[in-house]
Backbone as ProteinMPNN parsed JSONL, in Angstrom:
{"seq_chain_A": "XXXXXXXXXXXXXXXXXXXXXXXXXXXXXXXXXXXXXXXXXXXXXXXXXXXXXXXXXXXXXXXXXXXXXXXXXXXXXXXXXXXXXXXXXXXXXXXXXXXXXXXXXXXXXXXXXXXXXXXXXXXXXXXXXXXXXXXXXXXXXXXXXXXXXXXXXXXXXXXXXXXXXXXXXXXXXXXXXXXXXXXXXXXXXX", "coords_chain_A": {"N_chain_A": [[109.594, 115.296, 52.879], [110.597, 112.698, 52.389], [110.217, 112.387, 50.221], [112.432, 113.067, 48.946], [114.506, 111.475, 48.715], [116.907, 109.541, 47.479], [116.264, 107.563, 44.061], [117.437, 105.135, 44.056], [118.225, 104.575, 46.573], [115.318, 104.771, 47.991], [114.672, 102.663, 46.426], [116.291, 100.248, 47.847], [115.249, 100.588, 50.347], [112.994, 98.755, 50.227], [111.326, 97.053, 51.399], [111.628, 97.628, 54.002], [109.113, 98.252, 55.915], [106.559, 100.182, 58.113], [104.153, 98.959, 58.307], [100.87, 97.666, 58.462], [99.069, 96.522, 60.437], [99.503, 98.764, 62.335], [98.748, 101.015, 61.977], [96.095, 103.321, 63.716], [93.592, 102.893, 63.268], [94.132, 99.995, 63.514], [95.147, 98.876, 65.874], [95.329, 97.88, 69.267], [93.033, 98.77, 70.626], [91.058, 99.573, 69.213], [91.171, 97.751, 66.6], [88.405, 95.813, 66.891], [86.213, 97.022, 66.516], [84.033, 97.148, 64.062], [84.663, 98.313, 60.726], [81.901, 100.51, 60.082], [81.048, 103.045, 59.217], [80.407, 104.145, 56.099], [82.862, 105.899, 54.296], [84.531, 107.574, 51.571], [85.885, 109.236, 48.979], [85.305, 111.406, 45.993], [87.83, 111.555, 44.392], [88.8, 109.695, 44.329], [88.919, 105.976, 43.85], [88.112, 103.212, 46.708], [91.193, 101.784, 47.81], [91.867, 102.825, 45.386], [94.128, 104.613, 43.209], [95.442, 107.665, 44.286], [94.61, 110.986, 42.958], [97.546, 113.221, 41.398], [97.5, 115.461, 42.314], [96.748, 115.738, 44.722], [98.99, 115.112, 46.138], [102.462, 115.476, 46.691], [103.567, 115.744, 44.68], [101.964, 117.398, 43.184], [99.351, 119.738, 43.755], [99.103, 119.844, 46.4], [97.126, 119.767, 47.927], [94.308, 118.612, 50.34], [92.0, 115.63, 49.664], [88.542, 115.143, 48.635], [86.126, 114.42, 51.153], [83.663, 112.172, 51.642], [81.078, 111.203, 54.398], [78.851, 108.706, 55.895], [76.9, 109.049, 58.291], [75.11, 107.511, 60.631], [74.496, 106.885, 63.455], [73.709, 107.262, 66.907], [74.156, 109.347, 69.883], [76.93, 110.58, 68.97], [79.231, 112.65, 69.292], [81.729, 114.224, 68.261], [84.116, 113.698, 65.553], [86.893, 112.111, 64.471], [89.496, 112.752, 62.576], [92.202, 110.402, 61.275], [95.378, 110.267, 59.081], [96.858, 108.031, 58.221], [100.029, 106.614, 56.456], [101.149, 103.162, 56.352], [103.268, 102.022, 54.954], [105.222, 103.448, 55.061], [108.877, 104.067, 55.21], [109.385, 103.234, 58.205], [109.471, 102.809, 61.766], [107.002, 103.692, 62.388], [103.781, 103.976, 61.485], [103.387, 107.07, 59.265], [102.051, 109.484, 59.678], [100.042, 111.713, 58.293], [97.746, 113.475, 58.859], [96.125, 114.8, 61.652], [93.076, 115.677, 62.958], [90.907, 116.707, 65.193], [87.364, 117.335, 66.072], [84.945, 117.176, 64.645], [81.614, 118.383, 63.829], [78.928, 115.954, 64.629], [76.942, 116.052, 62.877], [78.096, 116.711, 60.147], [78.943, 116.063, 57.062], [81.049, 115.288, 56.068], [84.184, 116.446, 53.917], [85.0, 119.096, 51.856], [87.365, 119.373, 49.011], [90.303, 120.579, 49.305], [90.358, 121.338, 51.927], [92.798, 120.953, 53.955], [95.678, 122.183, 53.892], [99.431, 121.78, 52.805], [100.538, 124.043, 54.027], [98.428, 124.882, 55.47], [95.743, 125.261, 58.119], [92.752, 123.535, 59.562], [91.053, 126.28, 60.926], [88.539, 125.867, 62.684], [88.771, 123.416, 63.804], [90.319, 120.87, 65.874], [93.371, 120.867, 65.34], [95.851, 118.401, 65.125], [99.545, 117.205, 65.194], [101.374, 116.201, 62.232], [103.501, 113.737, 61.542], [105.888, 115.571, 60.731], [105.817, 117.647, 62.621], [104.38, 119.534, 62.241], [100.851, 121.255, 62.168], [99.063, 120.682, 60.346], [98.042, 119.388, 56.699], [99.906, 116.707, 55.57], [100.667, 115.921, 52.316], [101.201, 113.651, 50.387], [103.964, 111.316, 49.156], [106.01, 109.732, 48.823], [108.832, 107.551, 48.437], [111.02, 107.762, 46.227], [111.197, 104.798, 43.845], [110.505, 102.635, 45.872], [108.187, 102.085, 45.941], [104.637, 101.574, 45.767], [102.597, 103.571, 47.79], [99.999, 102.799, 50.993], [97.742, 105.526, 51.66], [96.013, 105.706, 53.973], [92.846, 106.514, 55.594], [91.323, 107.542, 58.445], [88.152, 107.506, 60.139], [86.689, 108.304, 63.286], [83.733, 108.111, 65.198], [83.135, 109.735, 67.798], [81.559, 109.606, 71.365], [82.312, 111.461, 72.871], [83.386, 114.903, 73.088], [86.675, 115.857, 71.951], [89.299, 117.564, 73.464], [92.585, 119.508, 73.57], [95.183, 121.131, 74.994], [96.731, 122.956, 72.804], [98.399, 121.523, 69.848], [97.94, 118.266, 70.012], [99.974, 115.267, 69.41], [100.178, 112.415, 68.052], [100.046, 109.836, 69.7], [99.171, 111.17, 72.308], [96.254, 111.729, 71.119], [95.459, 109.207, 70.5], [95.271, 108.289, 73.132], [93.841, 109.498, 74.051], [91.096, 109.17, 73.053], [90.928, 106.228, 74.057], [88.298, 104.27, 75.019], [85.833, 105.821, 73.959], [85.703, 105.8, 71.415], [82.823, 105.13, 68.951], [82.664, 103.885, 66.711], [83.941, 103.499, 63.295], [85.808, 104.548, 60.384], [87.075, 103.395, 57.348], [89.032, 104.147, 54.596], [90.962, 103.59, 51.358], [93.917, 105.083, 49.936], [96.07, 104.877, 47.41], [99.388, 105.686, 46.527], [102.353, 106.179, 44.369], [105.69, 106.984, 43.839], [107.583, 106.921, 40.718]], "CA_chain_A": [[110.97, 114.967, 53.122], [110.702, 111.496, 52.023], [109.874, 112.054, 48.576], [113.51, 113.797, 48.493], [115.322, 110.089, 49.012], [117.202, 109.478, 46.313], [115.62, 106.073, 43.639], [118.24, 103.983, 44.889], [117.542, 104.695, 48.264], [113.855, 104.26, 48.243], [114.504, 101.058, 46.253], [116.786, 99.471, 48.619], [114.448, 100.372, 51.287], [111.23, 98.606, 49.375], [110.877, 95.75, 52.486], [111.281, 98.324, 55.315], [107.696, 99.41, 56.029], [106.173, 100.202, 58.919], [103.455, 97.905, 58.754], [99.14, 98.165, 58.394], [98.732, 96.342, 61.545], [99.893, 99.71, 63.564], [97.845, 102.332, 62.0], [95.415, 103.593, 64.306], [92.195, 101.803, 63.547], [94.16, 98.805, 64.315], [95.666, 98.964, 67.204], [94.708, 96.862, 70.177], [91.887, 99.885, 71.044], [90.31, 99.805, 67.62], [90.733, 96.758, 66.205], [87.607, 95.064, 67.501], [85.431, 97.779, 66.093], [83.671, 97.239, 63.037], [84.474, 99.768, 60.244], [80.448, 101.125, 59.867], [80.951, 104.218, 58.825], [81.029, 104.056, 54.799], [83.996, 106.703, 54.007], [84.565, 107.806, 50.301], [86.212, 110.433, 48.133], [85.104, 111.437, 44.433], [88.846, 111.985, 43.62], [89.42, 108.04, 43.705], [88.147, 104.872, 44.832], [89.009, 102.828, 48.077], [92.367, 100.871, 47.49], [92.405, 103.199, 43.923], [95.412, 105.523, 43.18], [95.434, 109.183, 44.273], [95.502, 111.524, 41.996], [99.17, 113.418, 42.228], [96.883, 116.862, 42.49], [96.49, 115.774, 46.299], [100.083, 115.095, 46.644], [103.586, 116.525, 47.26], [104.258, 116.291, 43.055], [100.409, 118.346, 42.507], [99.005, 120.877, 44.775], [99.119, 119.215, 47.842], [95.747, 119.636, 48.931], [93.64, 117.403, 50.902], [91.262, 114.976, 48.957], [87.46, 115.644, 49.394], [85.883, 113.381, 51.656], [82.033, 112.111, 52.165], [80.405, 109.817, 55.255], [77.097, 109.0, 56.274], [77.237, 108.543, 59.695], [73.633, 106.785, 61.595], [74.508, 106.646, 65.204], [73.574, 108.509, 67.897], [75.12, 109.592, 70.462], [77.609, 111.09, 68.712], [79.635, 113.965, 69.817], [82.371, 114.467, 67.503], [84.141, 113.059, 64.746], [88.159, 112.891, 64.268], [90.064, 112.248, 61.36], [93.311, 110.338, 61.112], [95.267, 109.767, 58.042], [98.696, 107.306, 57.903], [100.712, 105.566, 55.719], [101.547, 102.379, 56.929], [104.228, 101.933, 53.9], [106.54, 104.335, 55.037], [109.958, 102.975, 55.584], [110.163, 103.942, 59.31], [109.08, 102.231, 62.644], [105.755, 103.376, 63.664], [103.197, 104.437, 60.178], [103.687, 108.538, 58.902], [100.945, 110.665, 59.959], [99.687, 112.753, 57.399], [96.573, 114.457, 59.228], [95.119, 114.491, 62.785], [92.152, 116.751, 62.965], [89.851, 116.153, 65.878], [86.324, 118.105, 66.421], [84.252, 117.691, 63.369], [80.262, 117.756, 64.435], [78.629, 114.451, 64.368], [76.211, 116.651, 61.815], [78.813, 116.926, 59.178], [78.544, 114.243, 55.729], [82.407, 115.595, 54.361], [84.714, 117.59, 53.612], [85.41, 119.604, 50.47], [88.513, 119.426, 48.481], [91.423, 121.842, 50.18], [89.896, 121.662, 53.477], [93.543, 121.254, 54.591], [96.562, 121.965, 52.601], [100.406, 121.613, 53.233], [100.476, 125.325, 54.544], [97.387, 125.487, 56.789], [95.117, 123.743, 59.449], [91.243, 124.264, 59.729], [90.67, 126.699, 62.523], [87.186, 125.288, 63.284], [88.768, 121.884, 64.437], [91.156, 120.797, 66.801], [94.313, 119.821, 64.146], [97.496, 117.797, 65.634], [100.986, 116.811, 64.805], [101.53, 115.347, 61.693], [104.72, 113.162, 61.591], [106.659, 116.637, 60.414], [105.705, 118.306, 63.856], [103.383, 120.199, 61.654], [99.289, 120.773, 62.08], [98.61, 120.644, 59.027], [98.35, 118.191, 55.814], [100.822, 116.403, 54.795], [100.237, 115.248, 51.223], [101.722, 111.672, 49.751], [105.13, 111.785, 48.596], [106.915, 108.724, 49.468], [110.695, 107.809, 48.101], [110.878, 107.163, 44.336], [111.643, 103.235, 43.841], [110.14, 102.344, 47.455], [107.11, 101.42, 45.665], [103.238, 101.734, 46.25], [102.296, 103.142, 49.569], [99.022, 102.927, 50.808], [97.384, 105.972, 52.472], [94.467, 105.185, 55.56], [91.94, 108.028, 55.824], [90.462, 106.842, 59.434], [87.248, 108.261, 60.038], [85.878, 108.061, 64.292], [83.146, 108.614, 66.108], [83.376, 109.715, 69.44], [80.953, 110.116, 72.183], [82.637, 112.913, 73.474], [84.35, 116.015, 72.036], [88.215, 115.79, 72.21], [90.07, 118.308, 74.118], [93.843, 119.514, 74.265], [96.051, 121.953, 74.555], [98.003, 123.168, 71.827], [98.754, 120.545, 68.905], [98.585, 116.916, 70.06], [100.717, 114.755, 68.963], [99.161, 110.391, 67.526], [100.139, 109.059, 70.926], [97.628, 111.721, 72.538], [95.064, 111.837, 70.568], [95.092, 108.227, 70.586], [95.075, 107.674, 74.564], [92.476, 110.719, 74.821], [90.025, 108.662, 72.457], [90.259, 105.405, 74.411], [86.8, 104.517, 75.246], [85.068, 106.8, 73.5], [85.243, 105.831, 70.066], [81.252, 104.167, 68.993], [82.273, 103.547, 65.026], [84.94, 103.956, 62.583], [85.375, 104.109, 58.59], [88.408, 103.335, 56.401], [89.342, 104.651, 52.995], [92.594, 103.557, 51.418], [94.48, 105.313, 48.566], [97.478, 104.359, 47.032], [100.404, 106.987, 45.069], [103.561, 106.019, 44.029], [106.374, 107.818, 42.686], [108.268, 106.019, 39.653]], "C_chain_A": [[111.319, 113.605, 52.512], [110.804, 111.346, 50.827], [111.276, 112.691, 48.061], [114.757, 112.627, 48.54], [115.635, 110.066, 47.646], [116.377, 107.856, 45.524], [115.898, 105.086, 44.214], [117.859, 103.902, 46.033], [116.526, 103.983, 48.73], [113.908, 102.896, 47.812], [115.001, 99.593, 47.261], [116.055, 99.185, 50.062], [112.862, 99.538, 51.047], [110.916, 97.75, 50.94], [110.981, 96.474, 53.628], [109.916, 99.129, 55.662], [107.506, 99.102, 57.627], [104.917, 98.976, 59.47], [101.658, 98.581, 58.791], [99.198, 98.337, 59.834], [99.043, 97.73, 62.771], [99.576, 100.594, 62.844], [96.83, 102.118, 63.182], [94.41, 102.412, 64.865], [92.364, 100.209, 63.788], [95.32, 98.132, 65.074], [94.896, 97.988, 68.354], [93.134, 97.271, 70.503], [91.438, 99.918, 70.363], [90.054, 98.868, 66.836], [89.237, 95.955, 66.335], [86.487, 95.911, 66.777], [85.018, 97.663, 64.547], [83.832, 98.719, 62.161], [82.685, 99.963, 59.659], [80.382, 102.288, 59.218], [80.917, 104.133, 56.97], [81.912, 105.715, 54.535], [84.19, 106.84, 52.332], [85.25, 109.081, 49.708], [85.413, 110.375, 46.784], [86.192, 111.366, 44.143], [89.079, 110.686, 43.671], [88.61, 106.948, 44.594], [88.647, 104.507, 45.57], [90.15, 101.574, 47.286], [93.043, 101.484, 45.774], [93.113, 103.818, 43.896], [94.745, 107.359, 43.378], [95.868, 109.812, 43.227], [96.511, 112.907, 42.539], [98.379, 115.06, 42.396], [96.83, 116.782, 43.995], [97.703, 115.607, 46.805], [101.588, 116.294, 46.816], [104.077, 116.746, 45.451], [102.812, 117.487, 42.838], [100.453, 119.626, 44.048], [99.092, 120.314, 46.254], [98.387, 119.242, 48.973], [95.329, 118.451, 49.543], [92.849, 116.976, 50.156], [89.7, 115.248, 49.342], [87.241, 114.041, 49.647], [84.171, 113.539, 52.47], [82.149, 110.971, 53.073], [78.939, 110.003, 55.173], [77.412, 108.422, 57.558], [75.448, 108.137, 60.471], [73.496, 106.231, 62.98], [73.963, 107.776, 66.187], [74.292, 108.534, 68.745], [76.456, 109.996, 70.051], [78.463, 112.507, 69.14], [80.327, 114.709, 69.028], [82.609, 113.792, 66.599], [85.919, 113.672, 64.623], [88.807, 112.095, 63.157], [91.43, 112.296, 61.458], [94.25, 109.789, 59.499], [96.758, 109.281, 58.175], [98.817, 106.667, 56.629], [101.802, 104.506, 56.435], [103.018, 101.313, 56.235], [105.354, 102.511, 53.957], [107.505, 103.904, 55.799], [110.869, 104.061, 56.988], [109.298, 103.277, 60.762], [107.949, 102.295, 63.23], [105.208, 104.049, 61.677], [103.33, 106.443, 60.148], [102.64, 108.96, 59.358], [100.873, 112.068, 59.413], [98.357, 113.711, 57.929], [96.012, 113.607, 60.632], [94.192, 115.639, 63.077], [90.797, 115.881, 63.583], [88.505, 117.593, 66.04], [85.109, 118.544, 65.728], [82.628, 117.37, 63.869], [79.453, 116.732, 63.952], [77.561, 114.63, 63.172], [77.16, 116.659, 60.614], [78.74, 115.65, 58.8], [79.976, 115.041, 55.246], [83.382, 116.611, 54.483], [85.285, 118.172, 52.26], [86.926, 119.035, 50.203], [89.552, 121.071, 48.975], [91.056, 121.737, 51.489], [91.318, 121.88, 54.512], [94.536, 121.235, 53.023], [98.263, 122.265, 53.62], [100.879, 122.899, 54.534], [99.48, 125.738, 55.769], [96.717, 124.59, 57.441], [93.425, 123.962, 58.621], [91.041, 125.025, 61.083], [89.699, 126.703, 62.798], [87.593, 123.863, 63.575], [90.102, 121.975, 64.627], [92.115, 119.934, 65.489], [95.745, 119.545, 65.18], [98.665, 117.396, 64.999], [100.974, 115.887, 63.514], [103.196, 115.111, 61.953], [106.179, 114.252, 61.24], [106.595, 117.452, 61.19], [104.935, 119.362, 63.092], [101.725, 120.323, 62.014], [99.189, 121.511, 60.639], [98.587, 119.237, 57.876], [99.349, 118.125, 55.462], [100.539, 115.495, 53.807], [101.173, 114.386, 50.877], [102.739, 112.447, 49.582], [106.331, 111.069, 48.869], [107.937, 108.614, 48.67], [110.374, 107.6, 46.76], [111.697, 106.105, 44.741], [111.255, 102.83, 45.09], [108.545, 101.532, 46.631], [105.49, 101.881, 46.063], [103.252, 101.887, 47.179], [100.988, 103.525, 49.503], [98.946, 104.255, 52.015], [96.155, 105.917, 52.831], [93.833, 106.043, 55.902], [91.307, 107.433, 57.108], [89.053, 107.729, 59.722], [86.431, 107.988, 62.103], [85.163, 108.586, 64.816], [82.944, 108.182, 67.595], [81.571, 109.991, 70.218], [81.136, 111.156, 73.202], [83.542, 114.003, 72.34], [85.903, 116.056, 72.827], [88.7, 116.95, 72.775], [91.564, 118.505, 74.311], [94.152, 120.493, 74.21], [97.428, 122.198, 73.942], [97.884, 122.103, 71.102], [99.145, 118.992, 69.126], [99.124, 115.746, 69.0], [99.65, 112.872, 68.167], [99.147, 110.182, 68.994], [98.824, 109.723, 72.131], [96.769, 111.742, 72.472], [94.613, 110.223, 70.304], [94.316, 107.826, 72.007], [94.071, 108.774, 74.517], [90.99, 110.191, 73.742], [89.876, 107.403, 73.375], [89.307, 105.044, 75.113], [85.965, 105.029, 75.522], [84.686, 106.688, 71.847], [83.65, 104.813, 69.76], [81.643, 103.581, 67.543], [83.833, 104.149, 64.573], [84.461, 103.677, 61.048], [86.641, 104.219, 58.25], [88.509, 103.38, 55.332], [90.597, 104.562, 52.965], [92.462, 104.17, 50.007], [95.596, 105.297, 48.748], [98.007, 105.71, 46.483], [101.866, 106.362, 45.514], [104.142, 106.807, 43.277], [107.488, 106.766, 42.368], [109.596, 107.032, 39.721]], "O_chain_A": [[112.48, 113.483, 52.121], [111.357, 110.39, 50.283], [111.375, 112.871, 46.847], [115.919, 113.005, 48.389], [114.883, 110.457, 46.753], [115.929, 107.037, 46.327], [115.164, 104.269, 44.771], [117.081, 103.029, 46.418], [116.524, 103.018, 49.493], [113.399, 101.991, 48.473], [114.479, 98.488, 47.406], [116.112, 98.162, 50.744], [111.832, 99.789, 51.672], [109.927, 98.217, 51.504], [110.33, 95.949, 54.532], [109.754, 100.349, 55.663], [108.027, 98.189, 58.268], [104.807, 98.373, 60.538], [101.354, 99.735, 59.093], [99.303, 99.382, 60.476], [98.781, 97.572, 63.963], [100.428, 101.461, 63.038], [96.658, 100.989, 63.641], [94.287, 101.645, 65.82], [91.499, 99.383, 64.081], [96.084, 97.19, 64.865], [93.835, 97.434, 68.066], [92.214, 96.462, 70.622], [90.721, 100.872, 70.668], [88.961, 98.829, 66.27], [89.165, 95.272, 65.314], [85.638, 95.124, 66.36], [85.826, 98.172, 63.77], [83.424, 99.824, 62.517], [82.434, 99.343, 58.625], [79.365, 102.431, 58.539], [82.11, 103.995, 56.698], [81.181, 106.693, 54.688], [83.833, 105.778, 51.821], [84.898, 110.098, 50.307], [84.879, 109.307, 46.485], [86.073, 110.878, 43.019], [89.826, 110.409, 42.733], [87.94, 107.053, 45.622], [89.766, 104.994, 45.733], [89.864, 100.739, 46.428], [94.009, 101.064, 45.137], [93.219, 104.08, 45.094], [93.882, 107.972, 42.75], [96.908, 109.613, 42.6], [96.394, 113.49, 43.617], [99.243, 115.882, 42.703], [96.873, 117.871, 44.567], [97.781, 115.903, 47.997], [101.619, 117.511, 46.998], [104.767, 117.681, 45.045], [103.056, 118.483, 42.157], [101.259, 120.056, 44.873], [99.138, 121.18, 47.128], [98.557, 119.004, 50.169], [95.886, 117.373, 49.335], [92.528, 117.939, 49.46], [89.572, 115.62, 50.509], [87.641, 113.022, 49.084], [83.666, 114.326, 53.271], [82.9, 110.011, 52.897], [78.169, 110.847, 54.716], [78.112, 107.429, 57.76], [74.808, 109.159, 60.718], [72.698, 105.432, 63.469], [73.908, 108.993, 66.011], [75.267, 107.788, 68.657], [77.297, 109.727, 70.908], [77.721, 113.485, 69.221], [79.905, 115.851, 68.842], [81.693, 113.021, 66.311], [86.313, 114.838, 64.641], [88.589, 110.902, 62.945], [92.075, 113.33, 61.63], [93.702, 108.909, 58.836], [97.707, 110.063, 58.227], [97.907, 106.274, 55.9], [102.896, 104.796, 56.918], [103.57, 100.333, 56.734], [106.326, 102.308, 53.229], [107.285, 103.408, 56.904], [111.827, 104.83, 57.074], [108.093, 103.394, 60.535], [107.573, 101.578, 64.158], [106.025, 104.436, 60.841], [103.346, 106.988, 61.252], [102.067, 107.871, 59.314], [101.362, 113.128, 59.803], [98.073, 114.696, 57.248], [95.647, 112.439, 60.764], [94.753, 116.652, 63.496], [90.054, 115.028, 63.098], [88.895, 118.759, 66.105], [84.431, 119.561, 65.877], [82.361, 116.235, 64.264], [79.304, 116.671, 62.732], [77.247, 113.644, 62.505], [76.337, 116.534, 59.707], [78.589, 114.599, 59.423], [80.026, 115.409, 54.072], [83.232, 117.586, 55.219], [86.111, 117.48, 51.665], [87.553, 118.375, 51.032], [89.296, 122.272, 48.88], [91.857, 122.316, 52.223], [91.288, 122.596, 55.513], [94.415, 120.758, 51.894], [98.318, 122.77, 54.741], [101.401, 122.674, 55.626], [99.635, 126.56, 56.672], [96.936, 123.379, 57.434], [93.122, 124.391, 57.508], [90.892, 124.448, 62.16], [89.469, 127.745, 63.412], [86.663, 123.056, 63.589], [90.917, 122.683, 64.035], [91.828, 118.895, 64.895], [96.424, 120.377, 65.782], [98.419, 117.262, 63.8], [100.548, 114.749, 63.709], [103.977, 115.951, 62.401], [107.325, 113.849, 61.44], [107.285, 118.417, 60.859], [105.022, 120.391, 63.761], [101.256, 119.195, 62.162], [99.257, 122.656, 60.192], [99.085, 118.167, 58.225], [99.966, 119.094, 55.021], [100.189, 114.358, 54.123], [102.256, 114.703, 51.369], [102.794, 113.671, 49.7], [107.431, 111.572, 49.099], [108.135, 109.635, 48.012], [109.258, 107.219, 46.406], [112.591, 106.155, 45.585], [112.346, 102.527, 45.572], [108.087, 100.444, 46.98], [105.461, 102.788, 46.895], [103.679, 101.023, 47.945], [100.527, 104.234, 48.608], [99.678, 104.265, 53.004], [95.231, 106.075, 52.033], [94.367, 106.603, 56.86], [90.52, 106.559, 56.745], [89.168, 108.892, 59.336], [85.406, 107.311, 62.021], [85.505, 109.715, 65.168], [82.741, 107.158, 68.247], [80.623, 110.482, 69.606], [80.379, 111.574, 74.078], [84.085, 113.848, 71.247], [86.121, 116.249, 74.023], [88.082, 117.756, 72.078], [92.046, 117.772, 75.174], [93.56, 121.177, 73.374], [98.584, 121.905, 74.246], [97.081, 121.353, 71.659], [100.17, 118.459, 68.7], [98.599, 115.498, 67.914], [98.441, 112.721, 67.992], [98.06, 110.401, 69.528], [97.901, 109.087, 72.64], [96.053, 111.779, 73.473], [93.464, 110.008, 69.918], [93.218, 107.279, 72.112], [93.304, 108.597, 75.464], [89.962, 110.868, 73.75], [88.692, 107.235, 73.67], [89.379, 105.604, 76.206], [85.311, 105.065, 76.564], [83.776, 107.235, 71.223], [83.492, 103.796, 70.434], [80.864, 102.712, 67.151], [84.598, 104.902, 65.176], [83.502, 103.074, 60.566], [87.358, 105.07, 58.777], [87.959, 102.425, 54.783], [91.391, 105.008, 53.794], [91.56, 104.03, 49.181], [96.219, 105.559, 49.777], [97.297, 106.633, 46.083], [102.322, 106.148, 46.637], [103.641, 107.352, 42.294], [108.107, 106.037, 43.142], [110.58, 106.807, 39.017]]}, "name": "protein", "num_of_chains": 1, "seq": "XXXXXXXXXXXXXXXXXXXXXXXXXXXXXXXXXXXXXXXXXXXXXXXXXXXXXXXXXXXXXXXXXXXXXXXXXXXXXXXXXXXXXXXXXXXXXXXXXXXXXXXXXXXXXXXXXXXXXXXXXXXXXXXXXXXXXXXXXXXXXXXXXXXXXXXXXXXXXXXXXXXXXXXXXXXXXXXXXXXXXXXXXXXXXX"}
């Protein structure tokens, strides 16, 4: 929806962002937590540009994504992904998908795509009342936004019913998360 703002638009909005400081991993509940986890894609480096194959101009798949995770006690593993660039009061939420086993190093390329979830893990609300991905696609002239792949491990396995929402799946992680990992990629549309 965003990426449908007209240039002007997005340009005039360049200084309205939401803000880093209120993604997830740093939040009052998260902050404090060392990111440990190392997090990674092949399709780009951390802080490097997405390519538009993962976005709302390309296919609009999800990006593949490797960890190595060395804790124990692990239970699960949930994956959040914002943009803290988007010119709107709290950061966008492009993917909440909680329930991944503390055995898993990744996920392929497509694992989610604009159209579908994973039905082997608990997927929630992205910012479009959607479970599913929502791929990049911010305003033209708005500028670089960055998107935040969060990566946590829990000591328990998450639980809800039906499609929770950030605010949920936030308060139903607090203290429980042992570790986190952060991967940023950038995409802009000119």
């Amino acid at each position: 929806m965003l990426e449908k703002i007209p240039a002007g638009v997005g340009y005039s909005l360049r200084s309205l962002r939401a803000g880093y400081d209120r993604i997830v991993s740093e939040t009052r509940d998260f902050v404090s937590l060392r990111s440990t986890i190392p997090l990674e894609s092949s399709a780009f480096a951390d802080h490097g540009a997405i390519p538009a194959r993962y976005t709302q101009d390309g296919e609009g798949i999800s990006p593949p994504l490797n960890w190595r995770l060395s804790l124990v006690n692990v239970a699960s593993l949930t994956l959040i992904v914002e943009d803290p660039d988007a010119p709107s009061p709290k950061p966008l939420v492009h993917l909440l998908a909680c329930g991944f086993p503390p055995n898993s190093s990744g996920l392929p390329e497509g694992q989610f795509s604009r159209s579908r979830g994973d039905p082997d893990n608990m997927l929630g609300r992205n910012s479009f009342l959607s479970a599913a991905w929502l791929p990049p696609g911010p305003p033209r002239g708005h500028g670089p936004h960055r998107y935040v792949f969060q990566l946590f491990a829990l000591n328990r396995r998450l639980a809800f019913d039906g499609h929770p929402g950030r605010s949920e799946v936030i308060r139903t992680m607090k203290g429980h998360v042992l570790a986190k990992g952060i991967l940023v990629g950038t995409y802009e549309r000119r």
